[in-house]
LOKOL-795268 format. One record per residue (C-alpha): z, x, y; residue number from 1. Coordinates in pm, 1 decimal. Layout:
# LOKOL-795268
{node {Z, X, Y}, NUM}
...
This chain:
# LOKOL-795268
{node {0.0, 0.0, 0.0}, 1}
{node {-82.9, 122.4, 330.0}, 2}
{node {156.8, 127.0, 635.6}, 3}
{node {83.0, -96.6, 925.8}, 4}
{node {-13.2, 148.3, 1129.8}, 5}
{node {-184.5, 342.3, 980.9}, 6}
{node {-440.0, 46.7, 982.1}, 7}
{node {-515.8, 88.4, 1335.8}, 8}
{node {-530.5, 423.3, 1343.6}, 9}
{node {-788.6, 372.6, 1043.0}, 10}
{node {-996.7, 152.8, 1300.2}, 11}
{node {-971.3, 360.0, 1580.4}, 12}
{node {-1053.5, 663.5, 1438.2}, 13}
{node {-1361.9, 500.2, 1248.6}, 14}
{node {-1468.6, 345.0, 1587.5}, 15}
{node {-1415.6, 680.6, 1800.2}, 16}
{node {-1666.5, 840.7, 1539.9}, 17}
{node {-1935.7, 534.2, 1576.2}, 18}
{node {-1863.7, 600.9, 1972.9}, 19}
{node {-1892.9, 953.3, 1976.9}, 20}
{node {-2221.2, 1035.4, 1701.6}, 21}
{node {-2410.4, 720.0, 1895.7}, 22}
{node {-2321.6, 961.3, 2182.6}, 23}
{node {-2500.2, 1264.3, 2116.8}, 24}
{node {-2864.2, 1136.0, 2140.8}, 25}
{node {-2759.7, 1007.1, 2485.1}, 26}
{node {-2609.6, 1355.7, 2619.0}, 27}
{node {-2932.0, 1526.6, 2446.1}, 28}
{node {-3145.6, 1233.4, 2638.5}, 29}
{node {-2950.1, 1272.9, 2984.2}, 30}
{node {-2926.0, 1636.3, 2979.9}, 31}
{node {-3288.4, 1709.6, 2869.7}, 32}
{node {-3342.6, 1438.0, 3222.5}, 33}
{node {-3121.2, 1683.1, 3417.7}, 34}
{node {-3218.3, 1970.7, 3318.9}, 35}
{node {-3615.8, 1849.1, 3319.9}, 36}
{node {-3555.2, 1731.2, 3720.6}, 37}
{node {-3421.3, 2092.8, 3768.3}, 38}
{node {-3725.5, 2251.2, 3630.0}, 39}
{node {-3966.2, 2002.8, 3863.2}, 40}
{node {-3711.8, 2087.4, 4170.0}, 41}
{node {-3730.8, 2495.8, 4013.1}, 42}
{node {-4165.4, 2475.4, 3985.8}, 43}
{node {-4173.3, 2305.3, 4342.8}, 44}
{node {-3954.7, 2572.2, 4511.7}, 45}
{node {-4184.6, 2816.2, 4345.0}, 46}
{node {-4494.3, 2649.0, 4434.7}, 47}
{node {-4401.7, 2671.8, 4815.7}, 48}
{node {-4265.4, 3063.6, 4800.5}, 49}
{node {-4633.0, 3082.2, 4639.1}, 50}
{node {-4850.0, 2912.2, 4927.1}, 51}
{node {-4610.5, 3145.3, 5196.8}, 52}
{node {-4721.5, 3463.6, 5000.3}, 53}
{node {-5112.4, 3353.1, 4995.0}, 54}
{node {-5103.4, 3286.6, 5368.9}, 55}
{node {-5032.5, 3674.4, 5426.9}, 56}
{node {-5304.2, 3784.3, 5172.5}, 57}
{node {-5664.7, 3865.4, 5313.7}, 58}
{node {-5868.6, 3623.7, 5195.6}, 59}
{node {-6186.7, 3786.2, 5310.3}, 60}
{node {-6139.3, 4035.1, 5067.3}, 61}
{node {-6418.7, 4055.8, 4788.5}, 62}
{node {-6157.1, 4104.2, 4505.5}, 63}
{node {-6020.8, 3780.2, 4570.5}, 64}
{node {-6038.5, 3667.4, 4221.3}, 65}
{node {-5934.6, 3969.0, 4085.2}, 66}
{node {-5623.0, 3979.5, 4252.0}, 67}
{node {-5518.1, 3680.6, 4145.5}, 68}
{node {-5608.7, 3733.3, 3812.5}, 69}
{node {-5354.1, 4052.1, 3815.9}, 70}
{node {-5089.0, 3815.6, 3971.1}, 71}
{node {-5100.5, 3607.7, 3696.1}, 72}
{node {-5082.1, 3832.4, 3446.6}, 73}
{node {-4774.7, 3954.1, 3630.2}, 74}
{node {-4583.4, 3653.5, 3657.8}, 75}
{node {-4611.7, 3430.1, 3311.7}, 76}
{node {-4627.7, 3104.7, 3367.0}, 77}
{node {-4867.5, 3080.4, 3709.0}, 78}
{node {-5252.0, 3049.8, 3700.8}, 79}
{node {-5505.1, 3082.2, 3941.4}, 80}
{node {-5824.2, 2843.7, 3801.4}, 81}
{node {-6129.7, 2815.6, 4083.2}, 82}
{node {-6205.9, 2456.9, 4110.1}, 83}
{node {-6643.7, 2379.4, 4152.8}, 84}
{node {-6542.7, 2121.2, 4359.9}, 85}
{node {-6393.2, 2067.4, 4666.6}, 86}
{node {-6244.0, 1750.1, 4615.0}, 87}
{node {-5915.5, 1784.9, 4622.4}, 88}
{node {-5681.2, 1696.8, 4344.0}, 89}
{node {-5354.6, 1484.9, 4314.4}, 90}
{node {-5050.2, 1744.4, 4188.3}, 91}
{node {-4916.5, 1620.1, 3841.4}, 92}
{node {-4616.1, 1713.5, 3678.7}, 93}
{node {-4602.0, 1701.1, 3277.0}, 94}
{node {-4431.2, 1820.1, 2982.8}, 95}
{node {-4641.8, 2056.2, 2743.3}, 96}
{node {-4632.9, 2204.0, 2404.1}, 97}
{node {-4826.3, 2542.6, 2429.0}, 98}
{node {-4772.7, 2853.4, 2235.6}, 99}
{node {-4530.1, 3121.4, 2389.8}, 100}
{node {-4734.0, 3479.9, 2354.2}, 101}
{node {-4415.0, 3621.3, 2502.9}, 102}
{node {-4158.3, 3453.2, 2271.3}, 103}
{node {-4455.2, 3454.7, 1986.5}, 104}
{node {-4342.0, 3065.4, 1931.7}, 105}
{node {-4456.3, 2731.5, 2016.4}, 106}
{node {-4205.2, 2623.4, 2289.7}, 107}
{node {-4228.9, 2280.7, 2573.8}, 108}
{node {-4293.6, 2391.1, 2921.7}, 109}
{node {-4255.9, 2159.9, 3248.5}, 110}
{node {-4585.4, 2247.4, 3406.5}, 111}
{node {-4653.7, 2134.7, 3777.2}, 112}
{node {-5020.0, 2145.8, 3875.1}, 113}
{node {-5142.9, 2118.0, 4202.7}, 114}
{node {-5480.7, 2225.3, 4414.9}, 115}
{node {-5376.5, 2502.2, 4676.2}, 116}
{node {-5675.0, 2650.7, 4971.4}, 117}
{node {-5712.9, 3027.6, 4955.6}, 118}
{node {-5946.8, 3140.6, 5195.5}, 119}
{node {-6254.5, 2829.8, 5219.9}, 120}
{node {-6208.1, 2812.7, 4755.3}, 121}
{node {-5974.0, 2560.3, 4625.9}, 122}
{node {-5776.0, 2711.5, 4341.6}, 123}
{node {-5590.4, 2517.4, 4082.8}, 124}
{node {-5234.1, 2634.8, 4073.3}, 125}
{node {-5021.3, 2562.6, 3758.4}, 126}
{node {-4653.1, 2648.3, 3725.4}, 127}
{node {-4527.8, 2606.3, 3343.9}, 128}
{node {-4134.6, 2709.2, 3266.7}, 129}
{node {-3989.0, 2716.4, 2934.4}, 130}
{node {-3782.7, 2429.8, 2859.8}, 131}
{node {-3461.2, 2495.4, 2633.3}, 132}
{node {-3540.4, 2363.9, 2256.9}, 133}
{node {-3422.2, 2047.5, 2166.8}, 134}
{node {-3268.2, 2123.2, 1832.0}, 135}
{node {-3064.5, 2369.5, 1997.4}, 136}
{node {-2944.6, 2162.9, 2291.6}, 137}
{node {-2908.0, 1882.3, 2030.1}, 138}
{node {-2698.6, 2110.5, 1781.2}, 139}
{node {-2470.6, 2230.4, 2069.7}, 140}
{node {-2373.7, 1866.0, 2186.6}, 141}
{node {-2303.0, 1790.1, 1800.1}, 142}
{node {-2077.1, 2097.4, 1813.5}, 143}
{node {-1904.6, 1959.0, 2120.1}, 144}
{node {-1892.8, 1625.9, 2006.2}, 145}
{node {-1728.4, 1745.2, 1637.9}, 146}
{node {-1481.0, 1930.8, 1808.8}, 147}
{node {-1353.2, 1631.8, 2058.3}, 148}
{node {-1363.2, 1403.8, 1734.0}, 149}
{node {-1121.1, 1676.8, 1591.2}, 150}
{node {-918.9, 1694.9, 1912.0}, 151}
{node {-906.3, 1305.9, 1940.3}, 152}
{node {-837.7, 1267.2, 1578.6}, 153}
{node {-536.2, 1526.3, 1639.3}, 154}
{node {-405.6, 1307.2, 1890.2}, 155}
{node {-395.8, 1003.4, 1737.4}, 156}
{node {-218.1, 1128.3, 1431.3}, 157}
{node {37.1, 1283.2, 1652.5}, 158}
{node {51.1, 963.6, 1859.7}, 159}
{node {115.6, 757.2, 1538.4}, 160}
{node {379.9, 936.0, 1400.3}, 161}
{node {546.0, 944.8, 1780.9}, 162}
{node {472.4, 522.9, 1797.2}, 163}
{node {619.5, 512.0, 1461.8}, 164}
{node {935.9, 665.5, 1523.8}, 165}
{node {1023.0, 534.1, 1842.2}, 166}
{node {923.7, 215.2, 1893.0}, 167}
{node {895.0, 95.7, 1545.8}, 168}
{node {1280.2, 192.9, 1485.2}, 169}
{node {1402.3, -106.8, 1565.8}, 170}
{node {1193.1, -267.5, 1266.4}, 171}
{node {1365.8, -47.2, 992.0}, 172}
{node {1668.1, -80.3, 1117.9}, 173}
{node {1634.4, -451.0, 1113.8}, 174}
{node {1489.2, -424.8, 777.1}, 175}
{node {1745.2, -180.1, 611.0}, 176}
{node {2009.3, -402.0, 745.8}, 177}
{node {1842.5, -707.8, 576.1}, 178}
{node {1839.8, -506.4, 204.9}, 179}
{node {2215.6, -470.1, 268.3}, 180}
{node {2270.1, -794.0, 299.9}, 181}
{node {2449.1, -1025.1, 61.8}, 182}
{node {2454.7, -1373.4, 86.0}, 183}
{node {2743.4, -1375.1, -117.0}, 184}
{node {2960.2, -1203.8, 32.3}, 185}
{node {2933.5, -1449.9, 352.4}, 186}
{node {2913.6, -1167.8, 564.5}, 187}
{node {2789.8, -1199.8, 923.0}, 188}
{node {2499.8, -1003.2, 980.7}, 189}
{node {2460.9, -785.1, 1314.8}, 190}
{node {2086.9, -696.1, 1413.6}, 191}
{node {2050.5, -390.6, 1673.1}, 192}
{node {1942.3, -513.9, 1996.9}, 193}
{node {1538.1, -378.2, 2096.7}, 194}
{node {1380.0, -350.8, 2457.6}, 195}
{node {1045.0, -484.3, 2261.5}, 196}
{node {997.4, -813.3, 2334.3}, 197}
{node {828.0, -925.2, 1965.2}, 198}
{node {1137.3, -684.7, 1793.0}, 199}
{node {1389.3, -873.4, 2008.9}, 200}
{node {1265.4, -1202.3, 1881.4}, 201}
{node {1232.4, -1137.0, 1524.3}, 202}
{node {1558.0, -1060.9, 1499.6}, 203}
{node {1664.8, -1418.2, 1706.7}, 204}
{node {1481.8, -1533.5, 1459.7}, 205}
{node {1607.0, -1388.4, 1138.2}, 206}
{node {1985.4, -1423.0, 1273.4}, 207}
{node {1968.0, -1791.5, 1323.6}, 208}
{node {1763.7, -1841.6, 984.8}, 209}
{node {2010.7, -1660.6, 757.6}, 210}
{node {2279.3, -1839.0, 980.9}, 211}
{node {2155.9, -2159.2, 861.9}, 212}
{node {2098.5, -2023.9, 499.3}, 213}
{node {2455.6, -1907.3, 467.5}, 214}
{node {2562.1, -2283.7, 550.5}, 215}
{node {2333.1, -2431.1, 321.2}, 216}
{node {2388.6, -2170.0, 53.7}, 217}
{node {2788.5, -2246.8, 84.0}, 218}
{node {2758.7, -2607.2, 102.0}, 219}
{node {2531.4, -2596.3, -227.2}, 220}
{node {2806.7, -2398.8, -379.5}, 221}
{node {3098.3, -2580.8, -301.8}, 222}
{node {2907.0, -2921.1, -438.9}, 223}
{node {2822.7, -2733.3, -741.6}, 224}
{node {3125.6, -2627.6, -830.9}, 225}
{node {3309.2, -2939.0, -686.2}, 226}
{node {3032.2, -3188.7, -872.5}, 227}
{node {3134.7, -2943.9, -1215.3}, 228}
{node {3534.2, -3002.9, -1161.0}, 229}
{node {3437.9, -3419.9, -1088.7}, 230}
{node {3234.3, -3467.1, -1326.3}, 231}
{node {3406.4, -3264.5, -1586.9}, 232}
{node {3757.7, -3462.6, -1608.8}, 233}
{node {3592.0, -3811.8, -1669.7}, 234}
{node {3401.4, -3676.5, -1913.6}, 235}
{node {3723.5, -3492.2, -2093.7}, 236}
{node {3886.9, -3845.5, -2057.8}, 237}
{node {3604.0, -4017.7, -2232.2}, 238}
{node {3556.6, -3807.7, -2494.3}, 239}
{node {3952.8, -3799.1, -2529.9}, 240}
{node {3932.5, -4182.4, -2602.5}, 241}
{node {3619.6, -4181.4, -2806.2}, 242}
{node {3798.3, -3981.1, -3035.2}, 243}
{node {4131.1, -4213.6, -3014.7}, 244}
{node {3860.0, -4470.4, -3148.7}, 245}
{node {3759.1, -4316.7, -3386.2}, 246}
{node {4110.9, -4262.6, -3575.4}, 247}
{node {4118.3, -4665.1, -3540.4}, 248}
{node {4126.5, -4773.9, -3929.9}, 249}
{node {4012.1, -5164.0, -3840.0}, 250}
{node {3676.2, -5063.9, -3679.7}, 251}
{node {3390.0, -5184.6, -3909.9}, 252}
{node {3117.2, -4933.0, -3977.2}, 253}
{node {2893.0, -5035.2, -3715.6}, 254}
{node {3180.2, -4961.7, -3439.3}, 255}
{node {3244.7, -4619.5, -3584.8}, 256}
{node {2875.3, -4545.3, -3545.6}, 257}
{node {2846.5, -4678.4, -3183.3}, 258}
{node {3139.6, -4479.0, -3116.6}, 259}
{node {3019.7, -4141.9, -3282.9}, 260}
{node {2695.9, -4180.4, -3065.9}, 261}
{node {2899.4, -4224.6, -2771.2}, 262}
{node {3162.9, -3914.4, -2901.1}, 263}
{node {2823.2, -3698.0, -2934.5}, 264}
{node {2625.4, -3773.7, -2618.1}, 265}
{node {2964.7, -3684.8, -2411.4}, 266}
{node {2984.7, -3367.9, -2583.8}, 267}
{node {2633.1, -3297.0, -2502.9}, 268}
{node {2667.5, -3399.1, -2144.6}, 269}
{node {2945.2, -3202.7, -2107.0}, 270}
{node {2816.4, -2900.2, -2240.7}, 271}
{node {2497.6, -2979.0, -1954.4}, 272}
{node {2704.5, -2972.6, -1698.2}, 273}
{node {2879.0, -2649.8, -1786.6}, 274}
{node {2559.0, -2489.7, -1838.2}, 275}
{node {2405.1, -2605.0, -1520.2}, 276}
{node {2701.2, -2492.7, -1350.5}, 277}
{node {2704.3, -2141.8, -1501.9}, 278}
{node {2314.9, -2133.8, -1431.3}, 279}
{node {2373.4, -2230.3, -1094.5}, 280}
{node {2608.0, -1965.4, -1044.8}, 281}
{node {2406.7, -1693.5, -1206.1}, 282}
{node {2102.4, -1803.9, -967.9}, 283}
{node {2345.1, -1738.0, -661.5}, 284}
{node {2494.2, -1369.9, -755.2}, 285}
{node {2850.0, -1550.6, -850.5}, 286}
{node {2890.4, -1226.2, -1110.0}, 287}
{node {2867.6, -953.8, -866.9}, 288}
{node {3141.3, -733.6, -1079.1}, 289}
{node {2973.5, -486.8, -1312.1}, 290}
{node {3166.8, -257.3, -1567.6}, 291}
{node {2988.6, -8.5, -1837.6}, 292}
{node {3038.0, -175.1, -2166.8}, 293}
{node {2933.7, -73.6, -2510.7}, 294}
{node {2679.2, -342.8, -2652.9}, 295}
{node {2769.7, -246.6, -3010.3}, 296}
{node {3078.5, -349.3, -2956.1}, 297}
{node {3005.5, -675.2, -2781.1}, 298}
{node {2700.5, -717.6, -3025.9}, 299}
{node {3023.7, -732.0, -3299.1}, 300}
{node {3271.9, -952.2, -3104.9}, 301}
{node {3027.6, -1244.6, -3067.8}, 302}
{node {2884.9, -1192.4, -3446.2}, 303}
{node {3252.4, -1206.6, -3539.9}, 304}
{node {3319.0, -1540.9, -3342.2}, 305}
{node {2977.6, -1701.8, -3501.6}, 306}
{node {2987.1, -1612.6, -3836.1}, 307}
{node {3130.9, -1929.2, -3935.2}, 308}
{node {2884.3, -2101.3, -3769.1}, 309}
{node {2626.5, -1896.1, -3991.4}, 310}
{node {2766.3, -1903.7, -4284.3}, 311}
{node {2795.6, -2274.3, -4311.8}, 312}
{node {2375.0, -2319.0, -4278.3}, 313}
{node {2350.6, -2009.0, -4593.3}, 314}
{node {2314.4, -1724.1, -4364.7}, 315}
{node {2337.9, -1387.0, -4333.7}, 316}
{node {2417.3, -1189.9, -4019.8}, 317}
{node {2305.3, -821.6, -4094.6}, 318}
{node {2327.8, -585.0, -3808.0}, 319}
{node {2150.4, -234.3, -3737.0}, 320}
{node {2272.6, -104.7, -3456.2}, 321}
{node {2417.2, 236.1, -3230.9}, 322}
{node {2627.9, 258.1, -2955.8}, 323}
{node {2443.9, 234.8, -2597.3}, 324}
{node {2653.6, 207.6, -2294.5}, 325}
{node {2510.7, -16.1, -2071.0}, 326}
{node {2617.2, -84.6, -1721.5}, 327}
{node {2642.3, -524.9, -1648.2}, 328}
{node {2880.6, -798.0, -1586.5}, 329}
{node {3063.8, -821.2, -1919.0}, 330}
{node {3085.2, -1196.7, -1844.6}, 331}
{node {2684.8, -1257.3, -1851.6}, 332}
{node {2672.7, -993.3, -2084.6}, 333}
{node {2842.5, -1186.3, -2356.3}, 334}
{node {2694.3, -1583.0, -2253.2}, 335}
{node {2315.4, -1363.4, -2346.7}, 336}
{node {2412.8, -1257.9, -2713.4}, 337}
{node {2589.8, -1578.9, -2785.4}, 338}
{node {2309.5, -1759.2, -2680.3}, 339}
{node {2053.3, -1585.0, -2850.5}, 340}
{node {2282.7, -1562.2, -3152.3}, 341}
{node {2304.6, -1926.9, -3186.5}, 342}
{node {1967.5, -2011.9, -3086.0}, 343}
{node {1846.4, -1789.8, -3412.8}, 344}
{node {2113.5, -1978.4, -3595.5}, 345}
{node {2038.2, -2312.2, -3461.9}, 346}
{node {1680.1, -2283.5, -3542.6}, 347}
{node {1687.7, -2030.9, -3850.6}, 348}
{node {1596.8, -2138.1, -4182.2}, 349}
{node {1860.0, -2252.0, -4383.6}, 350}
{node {1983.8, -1942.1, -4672.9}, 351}
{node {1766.8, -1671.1, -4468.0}, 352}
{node {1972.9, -1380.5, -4291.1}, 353}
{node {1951.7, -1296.5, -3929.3}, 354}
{node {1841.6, -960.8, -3820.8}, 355}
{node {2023.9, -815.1, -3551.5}, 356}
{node {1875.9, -460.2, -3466.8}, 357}
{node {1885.4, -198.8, -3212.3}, 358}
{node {1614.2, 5.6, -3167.2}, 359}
{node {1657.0, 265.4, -2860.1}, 360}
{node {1677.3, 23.0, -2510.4}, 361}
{node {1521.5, -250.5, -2739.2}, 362}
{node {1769.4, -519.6, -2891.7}, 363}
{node {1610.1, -793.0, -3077.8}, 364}
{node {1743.0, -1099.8, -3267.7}, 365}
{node {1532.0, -1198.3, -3582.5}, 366}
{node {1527.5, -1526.8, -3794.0}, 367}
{node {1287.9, -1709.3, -4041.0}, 368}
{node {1063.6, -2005.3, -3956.7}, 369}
{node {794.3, -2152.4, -4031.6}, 370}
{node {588.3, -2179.4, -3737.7}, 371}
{node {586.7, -2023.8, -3419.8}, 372}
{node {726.4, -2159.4, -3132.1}, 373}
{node {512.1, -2232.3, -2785.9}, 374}
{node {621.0, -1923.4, -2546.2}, 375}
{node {526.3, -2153.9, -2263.4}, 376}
{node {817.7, -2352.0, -2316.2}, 377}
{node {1058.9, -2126.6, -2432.6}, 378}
{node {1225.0, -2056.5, -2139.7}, 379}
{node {1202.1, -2434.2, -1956.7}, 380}
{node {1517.4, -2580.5, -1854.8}, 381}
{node {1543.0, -2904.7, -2112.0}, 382}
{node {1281.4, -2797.9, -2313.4}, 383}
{node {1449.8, -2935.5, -2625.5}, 384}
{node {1332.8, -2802.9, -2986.0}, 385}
{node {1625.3, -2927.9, -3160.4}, 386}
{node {1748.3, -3277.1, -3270.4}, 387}
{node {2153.2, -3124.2, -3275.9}, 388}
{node {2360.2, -3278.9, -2947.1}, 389}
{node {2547.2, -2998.5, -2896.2}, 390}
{node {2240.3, -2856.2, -2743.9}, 391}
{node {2183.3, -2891.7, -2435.9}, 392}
{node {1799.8, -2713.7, -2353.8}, 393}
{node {1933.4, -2469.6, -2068.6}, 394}
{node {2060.8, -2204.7, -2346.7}, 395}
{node {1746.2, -2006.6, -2313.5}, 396}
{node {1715.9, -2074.2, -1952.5}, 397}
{node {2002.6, -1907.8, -1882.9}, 398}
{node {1897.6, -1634.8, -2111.8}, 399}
{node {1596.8, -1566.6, -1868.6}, 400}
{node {1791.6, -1615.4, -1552.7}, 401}
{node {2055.5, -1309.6, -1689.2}, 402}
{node {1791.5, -1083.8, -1752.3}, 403}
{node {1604.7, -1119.2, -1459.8}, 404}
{node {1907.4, -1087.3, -1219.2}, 405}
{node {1963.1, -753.8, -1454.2}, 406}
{node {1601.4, -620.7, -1440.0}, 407}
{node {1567.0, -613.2, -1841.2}, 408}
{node {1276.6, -744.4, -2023.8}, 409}
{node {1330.1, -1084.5, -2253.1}, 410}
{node {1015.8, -1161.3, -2460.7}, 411}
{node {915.3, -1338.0, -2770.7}, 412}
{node {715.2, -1319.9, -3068.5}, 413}
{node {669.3, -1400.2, -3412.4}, 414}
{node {500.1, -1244.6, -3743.0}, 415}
{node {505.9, -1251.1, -4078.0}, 416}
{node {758.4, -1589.1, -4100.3}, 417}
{node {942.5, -1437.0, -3858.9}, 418}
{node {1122.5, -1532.3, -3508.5}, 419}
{node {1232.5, -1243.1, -3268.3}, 420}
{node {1368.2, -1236.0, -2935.4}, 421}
{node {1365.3, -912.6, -2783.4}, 422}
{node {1536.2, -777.0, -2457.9}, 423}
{node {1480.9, -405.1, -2331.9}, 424}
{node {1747.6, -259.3, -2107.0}, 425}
């Protein structure tokens, strides 16, 4: 993932390339202008120093031509041509490739032409300077250009990292303060003030929000648990006289059976609403307390507290397993095994052992079926697979909900007759 600013500095440093290579065709095309207006202004001066120095010469002399001749020879670039005609021509200025006998190369030349009077014989005079090549004017702006891109590029890195830790520190300090945070400890949390306006009202922002979620998260909370504590003591009552019934010798069959539905469907409820409230608990960090436990250990406590329950469906509990410390809340620690104990009990083949092995980080519970189950519903709160009332469908919800708040790994699968449930620590 890319930092936010580095995004912009992506985009401007793209753009400032565009800018600056779309620039060097127009510095080649505005300095080849200059310098070409310089050349015309250079040829013109020269032109006039040239009629001055023809208005001292004799012009009667018969050598004439000859002399001329020699002066051009002398100075490269000027010619003397006799024109047939008098008719005078218009001067013209032009840009020429012609062959350099000096240089030995084909160079461009800004020639000026124009008709100049010697004596009673027009002459055509024609000044041609070298113009500077255009692959080396163009490779020196690209030089220039690369090294500014460099320069700029320089600067904006330095710039981004100064932007970054100056004015963005308000941001991580708002943020670190915000990983800190526990909503369970009803703490009160106090965001450093920032002279930047959008800084200033993110953290107006995020006060009053987790303000409002600490009330909510509270009142939930205290209706959870007092809903629980309500709901629980009608329940025990019921249940209590069910039960009373139930010893009654003059109830007739059919009363006995009402009254064993009823018994059974307040035991289930009542094992839902403990459930709920221990998921609901788990969901809102209500086990903050961690110890380092041995899971052999607790592996053995909750096989030893089950076994009855295994042994009166035909099966064996046989454990493989090696001591591995492991850092939890013993609490949630123990509700896991139990219910994945009793969920491979609940749903194992009658007279088939349960596996219980330990394989490195990797703890998995194995029992025998017949077909395997749909892992889409596994872990769904209610998502019933049994026809026994005691349970109540949130066992492997809550399951889930431990080993997510723990950052282990729960997972399912099945294979050769065989159902495992797997969690790596």
């Amino acid at each position: 993932m890319n930092r936010l600013l580095d995004k912009p500095f992506k985009s401007f440093s793209i753009y400032a390339l565009i800018i600056l290579i779309c620039s060097i065709p127009v510095y080649y095309f505005v300095v080849d202008a200059i310098w070409l207006e310089e050349l015309d202004e250079h040829n013109t001066i020269v032109r006039e120093q040239i009629k001055q120095s023809i208005g001292k010469i004799d012009t009667t002399e018969p050598g004439l031509d000859k002399t001329l001749k020699t002066w051009s020879s002398l100075q490269p670039g000027i010619t003397f041509t006799p024109l047939e005609t008098e008719k005078i021509q218009r001067d013209s200025t032009y840009t020429a490739i012609s062959y350099n006998s000096f240089a030995k190369e084909t160079d461009r030349f800004r020639i000026l032409s124009t008709t100049v009077l010697i004596g009673k014989k027009n002459y055509r005079l024609t000044i041609a300077t070298n113009v500077e090549e255009a692959d080396e004017t163009l490779l020196v702006i690209a030089i220039v250009t690369a090294f500014f891109f460099l320069v700029l590029v320089l600067g904006f890195v330095f710039m981004n990292k100064r932007i970054a830790r100056n004015s963005w520190k308000p941001f991580y300090q708002t943020l670190e303060r915000l990983k800190r945070f526990d909503l369970n400890k009803d703490q009160y949390i106090d965001l450093e003030p920032s002279d930047i306006l959008e800084f200033e009202e993110l953290n107006r922002v995020l006060t009053t929000l987790i303000e409002k979620n600490t009330q909510v998260f509270n009142q939930q909370k205290r209706f959870i648990e007092n809903a629980s504590h309500e709901l629980q003591t009608p329940l025990a009552i019921l249940k209590t006289k069910t039960d009373v019934l139930l010893q009654n010798e003059h109830l007739s069959e059919e009363q006995s059976g009402i009254i064993t539905a009823i018994n059974s469907n307040l035991s289930r409820i009542s094992r839902i609403n403990k459930n709920m409230l221990l998921l609901a608990k788990i969901e809102n960090n209500q086990f903050p307390e961690k110890t380092t436990v041995d899971l052999k250990e607790v592996i053995e406590e909750t096989v030893g507290l089950l076994a009855d329950y295994g042994q009166n469906k035909g099966m064996e509990i046989r454990m493989e397993l090696e001591n591995f410390p492991i850092r939890c809340n013993s609490t949630l620690l123990e509700v896991l095994l139990n219910n994945l104990l009793t969920n491979a009990i609940r749903h194992g083949d009658t007279n088939h052992p349960i596996e219980i092995r330990m394989q490195g980080n990797k703890l998995s519970f194995s029992n025998h079926g017949k077909q395997a189950l749909n892992p889409e519903q596994l872990f769904v709160r209610f998502a019933i697979s049994s026809s026994e009332t005691t349970n109540s469908g949130l066992g492997l919800a809550i399951s889930k909900e431990i080993c997510e708040q723990n950052q282990w790994k729960i997972s399912y699968g099945f294979s050769d007759h065989l159902h495992a449930f797997s969690i790596e620590f």
